[in-house]
N, C-alpha and C positions, 0 to 999 in steps of 0.2 A: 494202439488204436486211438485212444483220446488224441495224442498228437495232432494225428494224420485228420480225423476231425478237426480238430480245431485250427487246422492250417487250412485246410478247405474255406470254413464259414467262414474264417478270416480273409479270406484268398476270394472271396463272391460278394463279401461286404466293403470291400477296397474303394473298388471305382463308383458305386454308387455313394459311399461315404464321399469321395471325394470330390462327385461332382458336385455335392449338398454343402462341402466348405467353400467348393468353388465360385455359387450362386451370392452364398452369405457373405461373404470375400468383395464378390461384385454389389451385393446390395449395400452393405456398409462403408466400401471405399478403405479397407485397409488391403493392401499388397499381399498377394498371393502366396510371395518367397520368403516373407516374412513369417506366415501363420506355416507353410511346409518346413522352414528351418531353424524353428521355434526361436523367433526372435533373430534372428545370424546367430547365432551360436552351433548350427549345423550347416553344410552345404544343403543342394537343394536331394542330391540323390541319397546322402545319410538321412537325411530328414524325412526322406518320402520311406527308407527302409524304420525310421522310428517309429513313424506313425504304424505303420504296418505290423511291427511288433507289441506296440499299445494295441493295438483291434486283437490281435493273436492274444495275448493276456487277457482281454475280456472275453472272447470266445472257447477260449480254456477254463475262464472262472464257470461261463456258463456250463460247458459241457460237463464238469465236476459235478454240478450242484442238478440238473437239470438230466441229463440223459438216463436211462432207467438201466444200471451197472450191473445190475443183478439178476435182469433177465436175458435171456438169450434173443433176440426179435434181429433174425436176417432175412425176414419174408417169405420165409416157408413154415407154413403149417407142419407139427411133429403129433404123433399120435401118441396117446399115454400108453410105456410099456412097462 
């Protein structure tokens, strides 16, 4: 379940993340291919699957630390038996 979470948040925070390097990108004047392929040391499509695995590690550290593990909470009310 953590996973699957955290592939989610990571997977809804992508394109917004990216259009926000994309802007800084254009306001700064460094190249686009450059900041997606960390420097050339990636292409541009490994690069775009790194970044993506970088957001998936911070949305895993969060879910760890931050989701409440111990209770049960799927949206329905249980009555105490």
């Amino acid at each position: 379940m953590l996973t699957l979470m955290a592939a989610i948040v990571a997977s809804m925070l992508y394109v917004p993340a990216a259009i926000l390097v994309t802007l800084m990108c254009i306001a700064t004047g460094v190249p686009l291919d450059i900041v997606v392929g960390f420097g050339g040391a990636l292409g541009i499509s490994s690069g775009m699957l790194a970044w993506w695995l970088l957001v998936y590690v911070g949305a895993m550290t969060y879910s760890v630390f931050v989701f409440p593990w111990s209770e049960r909470s799927d949206g329905f009310a249980r009555g105490k038996d």
